[in-house]
C-alpha positions in Angstrom: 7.3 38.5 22.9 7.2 39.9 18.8 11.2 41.0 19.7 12.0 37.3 21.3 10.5 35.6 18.5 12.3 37.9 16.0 15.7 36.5 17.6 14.9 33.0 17.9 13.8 32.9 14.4 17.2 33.3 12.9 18.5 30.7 15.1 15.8 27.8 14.2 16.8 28.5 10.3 20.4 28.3 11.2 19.7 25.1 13.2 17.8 23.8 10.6 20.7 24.5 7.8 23.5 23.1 9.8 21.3 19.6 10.5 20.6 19.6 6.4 24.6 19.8 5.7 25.5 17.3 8.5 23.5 14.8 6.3 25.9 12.0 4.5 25.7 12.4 0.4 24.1 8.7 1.6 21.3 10.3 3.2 21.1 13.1 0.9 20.5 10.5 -2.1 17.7 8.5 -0.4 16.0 11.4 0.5 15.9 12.9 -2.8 14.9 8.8 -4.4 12.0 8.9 -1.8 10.8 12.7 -2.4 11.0 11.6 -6.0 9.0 8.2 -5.6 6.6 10.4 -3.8 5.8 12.9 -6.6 5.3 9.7 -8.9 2.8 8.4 -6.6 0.7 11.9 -7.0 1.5 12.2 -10.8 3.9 14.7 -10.5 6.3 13.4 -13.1 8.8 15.9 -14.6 9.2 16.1 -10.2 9.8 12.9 -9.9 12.1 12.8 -13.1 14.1 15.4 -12.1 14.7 14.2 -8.7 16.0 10.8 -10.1 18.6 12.5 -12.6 19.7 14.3 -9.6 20.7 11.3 -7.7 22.2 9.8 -10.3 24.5 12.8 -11.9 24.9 14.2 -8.6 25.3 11.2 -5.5 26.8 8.6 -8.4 29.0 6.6 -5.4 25.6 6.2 -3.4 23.5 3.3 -2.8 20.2 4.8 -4.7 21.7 5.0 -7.4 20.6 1.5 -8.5 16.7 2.6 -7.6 17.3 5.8 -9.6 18.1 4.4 -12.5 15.3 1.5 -12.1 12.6 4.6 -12.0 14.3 6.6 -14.7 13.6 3.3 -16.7 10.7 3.0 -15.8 9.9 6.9 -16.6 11.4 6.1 -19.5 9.3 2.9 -20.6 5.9 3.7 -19.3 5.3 7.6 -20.0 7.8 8.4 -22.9 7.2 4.7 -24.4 10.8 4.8 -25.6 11.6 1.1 -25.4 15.9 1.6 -26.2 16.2 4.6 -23.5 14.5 2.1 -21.1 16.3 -0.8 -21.9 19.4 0.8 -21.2 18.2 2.3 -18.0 17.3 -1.5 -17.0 20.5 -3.1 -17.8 22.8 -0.6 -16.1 21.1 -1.6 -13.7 21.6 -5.2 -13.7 25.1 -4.8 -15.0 26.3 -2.0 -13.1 24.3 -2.1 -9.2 24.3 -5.8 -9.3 24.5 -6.3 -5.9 22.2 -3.9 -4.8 18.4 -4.5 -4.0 17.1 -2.8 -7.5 19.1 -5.3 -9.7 16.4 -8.3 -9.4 13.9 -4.7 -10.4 16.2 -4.5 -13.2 15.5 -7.8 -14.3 11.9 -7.9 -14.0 11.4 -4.3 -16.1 13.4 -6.3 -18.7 11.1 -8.7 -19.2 8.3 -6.9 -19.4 9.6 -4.8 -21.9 10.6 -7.7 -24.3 7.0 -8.9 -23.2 5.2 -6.3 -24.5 6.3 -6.1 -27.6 7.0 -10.2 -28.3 5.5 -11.9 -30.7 7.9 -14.9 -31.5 8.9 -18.0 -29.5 12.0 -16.9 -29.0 11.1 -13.2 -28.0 8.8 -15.1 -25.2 12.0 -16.8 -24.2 13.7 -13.7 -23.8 11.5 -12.7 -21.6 11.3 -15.7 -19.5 15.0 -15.9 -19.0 14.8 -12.2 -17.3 11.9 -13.2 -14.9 13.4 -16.7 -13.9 16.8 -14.7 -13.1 15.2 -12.8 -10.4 14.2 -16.0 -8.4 17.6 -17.7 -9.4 19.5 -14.8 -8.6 17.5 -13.1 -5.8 15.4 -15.7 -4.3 14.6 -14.0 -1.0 13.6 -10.4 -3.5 10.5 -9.0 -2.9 10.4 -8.8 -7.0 10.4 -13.0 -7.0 6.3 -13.2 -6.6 6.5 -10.3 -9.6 8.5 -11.5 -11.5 6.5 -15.5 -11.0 3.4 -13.9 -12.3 5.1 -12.3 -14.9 6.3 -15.7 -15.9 2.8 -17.0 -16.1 1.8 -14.1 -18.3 4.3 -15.3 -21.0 3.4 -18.8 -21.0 -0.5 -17.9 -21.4 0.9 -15.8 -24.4 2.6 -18.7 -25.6 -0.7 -20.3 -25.2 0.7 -22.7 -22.3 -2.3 -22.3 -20.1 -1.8 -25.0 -17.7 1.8 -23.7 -17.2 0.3 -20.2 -16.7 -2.0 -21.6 -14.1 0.6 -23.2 -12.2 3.0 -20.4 -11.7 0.0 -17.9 -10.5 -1.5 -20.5 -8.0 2.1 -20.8 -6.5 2.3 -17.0 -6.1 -1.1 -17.3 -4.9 -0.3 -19.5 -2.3 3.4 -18.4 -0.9 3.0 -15.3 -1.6 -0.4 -14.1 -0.6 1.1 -10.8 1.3 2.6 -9.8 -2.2 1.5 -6.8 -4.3 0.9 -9.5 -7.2 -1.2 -12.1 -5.0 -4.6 -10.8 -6.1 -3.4 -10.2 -10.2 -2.2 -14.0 -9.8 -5.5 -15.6 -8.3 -7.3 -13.8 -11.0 -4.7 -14.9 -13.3 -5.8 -18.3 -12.3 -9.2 -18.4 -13.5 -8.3 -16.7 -16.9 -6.0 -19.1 -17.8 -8.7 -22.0 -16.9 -11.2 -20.3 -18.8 -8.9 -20.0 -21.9 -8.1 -23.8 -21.8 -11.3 -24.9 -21.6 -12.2 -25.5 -18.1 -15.2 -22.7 -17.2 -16.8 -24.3 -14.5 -13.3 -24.1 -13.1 -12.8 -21.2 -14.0 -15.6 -19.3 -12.3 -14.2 -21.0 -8.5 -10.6 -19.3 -9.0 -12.6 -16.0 -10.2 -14.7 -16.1 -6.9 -11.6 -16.5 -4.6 -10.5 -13.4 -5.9 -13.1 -12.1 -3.8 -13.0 -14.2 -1.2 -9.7 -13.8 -0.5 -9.1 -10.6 -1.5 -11.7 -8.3 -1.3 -10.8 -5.0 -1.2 -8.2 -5.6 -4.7 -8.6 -4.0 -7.6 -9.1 -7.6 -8.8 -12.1 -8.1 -7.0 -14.8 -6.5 -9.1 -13.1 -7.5 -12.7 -13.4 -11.5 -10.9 -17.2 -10.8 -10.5 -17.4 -9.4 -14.0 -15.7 -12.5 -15.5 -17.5 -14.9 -13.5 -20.5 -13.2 -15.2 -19.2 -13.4 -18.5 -19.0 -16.7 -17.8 -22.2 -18.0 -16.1 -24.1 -16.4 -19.4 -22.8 -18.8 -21.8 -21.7 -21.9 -19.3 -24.0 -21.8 -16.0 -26.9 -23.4 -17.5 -27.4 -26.3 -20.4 -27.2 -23.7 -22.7 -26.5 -19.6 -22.8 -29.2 -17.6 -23.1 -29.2 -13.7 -23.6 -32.2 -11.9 -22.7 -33.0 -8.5 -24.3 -32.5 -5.7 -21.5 -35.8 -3.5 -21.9 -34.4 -1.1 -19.7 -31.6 0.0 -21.6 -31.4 2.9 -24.4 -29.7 6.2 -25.4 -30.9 9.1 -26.5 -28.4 10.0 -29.4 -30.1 11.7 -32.1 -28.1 11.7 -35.2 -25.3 9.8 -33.3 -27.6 6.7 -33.5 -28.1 6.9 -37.6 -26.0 5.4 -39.9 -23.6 3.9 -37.2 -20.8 2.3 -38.3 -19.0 0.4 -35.3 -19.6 0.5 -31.8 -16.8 -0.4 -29.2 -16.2 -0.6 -25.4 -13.3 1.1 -23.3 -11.6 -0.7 -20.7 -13.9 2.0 -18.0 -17.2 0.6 -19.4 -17.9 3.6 -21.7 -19.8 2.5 -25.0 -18.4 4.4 -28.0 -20.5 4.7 -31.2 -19.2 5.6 -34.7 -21.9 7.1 -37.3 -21.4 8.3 -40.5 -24.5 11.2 -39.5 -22.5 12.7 -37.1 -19.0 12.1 -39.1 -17.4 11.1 -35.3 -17.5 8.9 -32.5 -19.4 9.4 -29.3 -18.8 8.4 -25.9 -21.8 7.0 -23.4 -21.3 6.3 -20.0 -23.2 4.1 -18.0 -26.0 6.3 -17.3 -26.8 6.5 -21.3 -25.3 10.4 -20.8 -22.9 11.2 -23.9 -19.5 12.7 -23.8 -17.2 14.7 -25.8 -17.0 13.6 -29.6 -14.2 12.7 -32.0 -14.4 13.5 -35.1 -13.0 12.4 -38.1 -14.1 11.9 -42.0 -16.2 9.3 -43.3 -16.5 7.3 -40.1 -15.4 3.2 -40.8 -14.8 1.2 -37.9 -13.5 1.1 -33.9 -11.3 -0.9 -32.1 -9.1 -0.7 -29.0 -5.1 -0.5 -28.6 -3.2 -2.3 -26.3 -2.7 0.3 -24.4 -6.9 0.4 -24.4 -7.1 4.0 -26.2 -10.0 3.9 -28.8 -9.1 3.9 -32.2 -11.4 5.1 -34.9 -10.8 4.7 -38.7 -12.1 7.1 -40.8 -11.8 7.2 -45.3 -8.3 9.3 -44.9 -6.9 8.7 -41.6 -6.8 7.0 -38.5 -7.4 8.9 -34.8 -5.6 6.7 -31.9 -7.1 8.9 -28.5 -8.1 12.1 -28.2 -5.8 13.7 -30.7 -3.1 11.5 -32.1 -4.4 11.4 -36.0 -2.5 9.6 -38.4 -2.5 9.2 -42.1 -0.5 6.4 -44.5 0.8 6.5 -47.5 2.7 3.9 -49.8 5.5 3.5 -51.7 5.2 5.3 -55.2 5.0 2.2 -58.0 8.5 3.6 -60.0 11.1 5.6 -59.7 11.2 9.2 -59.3 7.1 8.9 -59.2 5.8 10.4 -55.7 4.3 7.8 -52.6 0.6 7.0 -52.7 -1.7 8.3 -49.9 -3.9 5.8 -48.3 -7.7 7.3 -48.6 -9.6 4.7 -48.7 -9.9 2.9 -45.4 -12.1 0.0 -43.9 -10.5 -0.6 -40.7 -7.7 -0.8 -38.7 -6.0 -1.6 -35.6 -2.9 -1.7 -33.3 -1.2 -5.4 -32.3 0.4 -6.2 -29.6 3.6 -5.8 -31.0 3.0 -1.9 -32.5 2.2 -3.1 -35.7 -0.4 -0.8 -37.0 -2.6 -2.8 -39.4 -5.1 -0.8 -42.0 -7.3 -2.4 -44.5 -7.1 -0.5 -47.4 -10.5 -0.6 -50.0 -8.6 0.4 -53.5 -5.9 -1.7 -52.7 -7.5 -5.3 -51.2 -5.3 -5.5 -48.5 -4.3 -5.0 -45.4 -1.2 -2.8 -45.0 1.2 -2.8 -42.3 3.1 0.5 -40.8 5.7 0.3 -37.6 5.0 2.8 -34.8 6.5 5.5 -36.7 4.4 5.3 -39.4 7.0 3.4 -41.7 6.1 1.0 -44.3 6.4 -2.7 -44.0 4.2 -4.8 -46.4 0.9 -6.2 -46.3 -0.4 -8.5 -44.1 -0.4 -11.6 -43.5 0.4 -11.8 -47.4 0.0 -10.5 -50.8 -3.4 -12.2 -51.3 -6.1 -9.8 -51.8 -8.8 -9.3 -49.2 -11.6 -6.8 -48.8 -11.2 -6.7 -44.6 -14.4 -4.2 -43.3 -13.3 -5.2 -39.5 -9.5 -5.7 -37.9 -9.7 -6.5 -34.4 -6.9 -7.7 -31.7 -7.8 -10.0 -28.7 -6.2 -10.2 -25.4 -4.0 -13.1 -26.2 -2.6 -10.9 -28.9 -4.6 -13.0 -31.7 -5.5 -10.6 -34.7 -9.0 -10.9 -35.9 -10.7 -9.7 -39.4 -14.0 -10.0 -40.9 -14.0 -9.7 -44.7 -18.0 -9.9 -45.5 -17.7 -10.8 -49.2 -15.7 -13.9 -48.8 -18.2 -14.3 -45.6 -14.9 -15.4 -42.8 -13.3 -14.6 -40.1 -10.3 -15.1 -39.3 -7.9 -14.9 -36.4 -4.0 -14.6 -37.4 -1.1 -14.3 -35.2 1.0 -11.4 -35.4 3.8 -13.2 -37.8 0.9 -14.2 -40.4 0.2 -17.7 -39.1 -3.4 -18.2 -39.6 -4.9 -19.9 -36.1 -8.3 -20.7 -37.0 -11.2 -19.1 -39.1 -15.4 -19.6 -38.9 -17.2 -19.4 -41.8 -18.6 -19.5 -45.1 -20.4 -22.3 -43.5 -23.2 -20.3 -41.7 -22.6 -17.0 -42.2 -25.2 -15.0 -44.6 -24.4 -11.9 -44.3 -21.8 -10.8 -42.0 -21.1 -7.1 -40.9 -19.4 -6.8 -37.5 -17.4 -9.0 -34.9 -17.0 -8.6 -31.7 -13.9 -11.1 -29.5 -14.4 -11.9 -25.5 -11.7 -12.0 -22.7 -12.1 -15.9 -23.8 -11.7 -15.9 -27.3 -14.9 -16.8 -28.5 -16.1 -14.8 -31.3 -19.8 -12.9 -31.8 -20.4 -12.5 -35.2 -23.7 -10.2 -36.4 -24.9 -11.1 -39.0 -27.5 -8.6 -40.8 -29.9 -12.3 -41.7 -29.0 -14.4 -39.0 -28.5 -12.6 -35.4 -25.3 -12.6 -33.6 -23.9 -15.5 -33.8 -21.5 -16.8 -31.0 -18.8 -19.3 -31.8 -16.5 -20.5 -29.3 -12.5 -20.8 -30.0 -12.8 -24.2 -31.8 -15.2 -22.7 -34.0 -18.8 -24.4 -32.9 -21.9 -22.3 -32.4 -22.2 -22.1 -28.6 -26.1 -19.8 -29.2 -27.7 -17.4 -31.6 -29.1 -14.3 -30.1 -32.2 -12.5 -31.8 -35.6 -11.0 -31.0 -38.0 -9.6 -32.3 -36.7 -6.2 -32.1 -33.6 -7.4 -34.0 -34.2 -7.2 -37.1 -30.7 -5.9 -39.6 -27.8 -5.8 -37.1 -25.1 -3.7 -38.1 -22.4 -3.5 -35.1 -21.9 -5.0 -32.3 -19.4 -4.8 -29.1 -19.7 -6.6 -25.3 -19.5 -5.0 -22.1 -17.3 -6.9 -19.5 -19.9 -8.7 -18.2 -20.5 -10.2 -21.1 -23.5 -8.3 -22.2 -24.3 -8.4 -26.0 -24.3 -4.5 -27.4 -26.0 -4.4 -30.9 -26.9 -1.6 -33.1 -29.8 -2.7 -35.4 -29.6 -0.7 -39.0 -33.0 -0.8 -39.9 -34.6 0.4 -35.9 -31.6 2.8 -35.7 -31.1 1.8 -32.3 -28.8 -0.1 -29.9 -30.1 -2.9 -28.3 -28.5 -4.9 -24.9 -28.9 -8.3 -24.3 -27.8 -10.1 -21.3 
């Protein structure tokens, strides 16, 4: 048997050889697109990358070409964040394969990659132009539902809500098979809630769950819809203290400076004790630290990596630390190092925005670090808090002249609360529908909704100085109180 096996064994390999050359380069191509799409989906990159340069330097006359490219874009856009690379991936695409089934693919990873960075009307319109060619184009694409939603994102950027509504509901409804069906009903009920319409809201947020259960939109729906039965389900929010909640921090919970929430629900808190920030997790159970010097504020990036300031430099993630400098005053003299930061923060754009103490303003560096002015002017401004919302709306506190404010990226100011009211303000904190929690170290929090009227004031009798303060995405109130040195929940 060992000696018959032993001479069939040559013959299976040889078999298997000779069917592997009578594939067409046709076949060849797709197999290696596929094998390649395969080792993206378990996060085997330089794999997949490889493959996709394979198919296009090697099977160029082949119909996967097109797809190749469309991933190499992607590749390109989403891990290496190089926005040129990509863009030229995306329009050989479209220029090149525009008959072929990844053009309207083409189109759509064009507009989100004007998207992402817009921040003028015309940028918006840019972007438009490349989602409404995939339905003009392609209308029978499986990228036209995409590409619909992705036209709804850029009107509720533009701050067309009702427009925004419309688009998803129609994606919604004639496309509810679609990968983007779920995204657009939940797309529904933000846009509501952002013009105005709460109530509303909260029905579109619960078909998300009705309709679609098993999404990954389902549970954010539910966490909205409590975000917004707290301040709208009744005659008036209230916020109850959570008596079961605390952490056991030690020196993490003295001196805190800023407190933020991650995307994942973990609570990060900033203290000048421990000179670094420090990760809690839903059970109260801390993490790994990051530290940096002189501890100043938190915020998140679009891409929802925490940032924390510090007096010299600023720490994006786990290890990307940055430090600024300025132009030297004259010739010849040497550029000024930035060491004495309040704040900062990343825009939707890449703007990276740091409030500078010595120098009353807020500075503004590209993504590389380069100088580009202060923003949104030359006026001076002592800002202790720089935070970005998710309509892209920038918002600073600056506690002496008791405002804040909330600029859009080119420096247009969009509306402001305060003197009026505030006492002493020391943090703010923005929710998924733009109203604004200020704490104020006299007052409470203080919740103001986008037109600038007190919705409710929280306190207790266990508040007594609050210092920071962040919300969960329920909506939950997380305070640190100064003078208990403890963080308190209220929900």
């Amino acid at each position: 048997m060992r000696r018959r096996l032993t001479l069939l064994l040559p013959a299976l390999v040889g078999l298997a050889v000779s069917a592997l050359a009578q594939e067409t380069p046709d076949q060849q191509a797709r197999r290696l697109l596929e094998e390649g799409q395969a080792y993206r989906a378990q996060g085997k990159l330089k794999q997949a990358i490889d493959n996709f340069n394979i198919v296009v330097s090697s099977f160029s006359t082949t119909d996967s070409v097109g797809d190749a490219l469309l991933e190499i874009g992607r590749y390109r856009m989403e891990v290496e964040g190089d926005a040129e690379k990509a863009r030229a991936s995306f329009e050989q695409v479209t220029k090149q394969y525009a008959r072929s089934d990844a053009a309207p693919g083409g189109y759509y990873y064009l507009g989100l990659l004007i998207l992402s960075r817009a921040t003028t009307a015309p940028e918006l319109d840019d972007a438009l132009a490349n989602f409404t060619r995939v339905a003009t184009l392609y209308p029978r694409s499986e990228w036209v539902p995409r590409a619909l939603a992705a036209s709804a994102r850029a009107h509720r950027r533009a701050g067309r809500y009702a427009d925004a509504a419309d688009l998803n509901r129609r994606v919604s409804l004639e496309y509810p098979a679609s990968d983007a069906a779920a995204e657009a009903q939940f797309e529904i009920g933000r846009a509501l809630a952002l013009q105005g319409q709460p109530r509303v809201a909260m029905e579109e947020f619960q078909q998300v769950r009705n309709r679609f259960p098993e999404s990954p939109w389902a549970r954010p729906a539910l966490e909205r819809t409590t975000a917004l039965y707290r301040l709208f389900g009744g005659a008036k929010p209230v916020f109850a203290l959570d008596a079961g909640f605390s952490l056991a921090g030690g020196d993490v919970l003295k001196d805190v400076k800023a407190l933020a929430t991650a995307a994942e629900g973990t609570l990060w808190v900033a203290s000048e004790k421990s000179r670094s920030a420090v990760p809690f997790d839903s059970s109260g159970k801390a993490g790994a630290s990051r530290g940096v010097e002189q501890p100043r504020a938190l915020s998140l990036t679009p891409a929802g990596d925490v940032l924390l300031a510090g007096r010299a430099a600023v720490r994006v993630g786990a290890s990307d630390i940055r430090s600024f400098t300025t132009p030297p005053d004259k010739p010849g003299a040497e550029a000024k190092p930035v060491d004495s930061i309040l704040a900062a923060a990343i825009t939707t754009g890449g703007s990276v925005l740091v409030s500078d103490e010595d120098r009353g303003a807020i500075l503004r560096y590209d993504a590389k670090g380069q100088y580009l002015g202060t923003f949104p002017d030359a006026a001076k401004r002592k800002v202790s808090r720089i935070l970005v919302d998710g309509e892209g709306g920038i918002v600073t506190l600056d506690p002496d002249e008791k405002v804040v404010r909330i600029w859009h990226e080119t420096g247009r100011l969009v509306r402001g609360v305060g003197p009026a009211g505030l006492k002493r303000p020391a943090d703010v904190a923005v929710d998924a529908f733009r109203n604004l929690y200020v704490a104020d170290e006299e007052l409470g929090i203080l919740v103001f909704n986008p037109q600038g009227q007190l919705l409710a004031t929280i306190t207790s009798p266990e508040l007594k100085r609050p210092k920071a303060v962040t919300l969960d995405a329920t909506g939950a109130v997380l305070v640190y109180d100064n003078r208990a040195e403890r963080v308190l929940r209220y929900r």
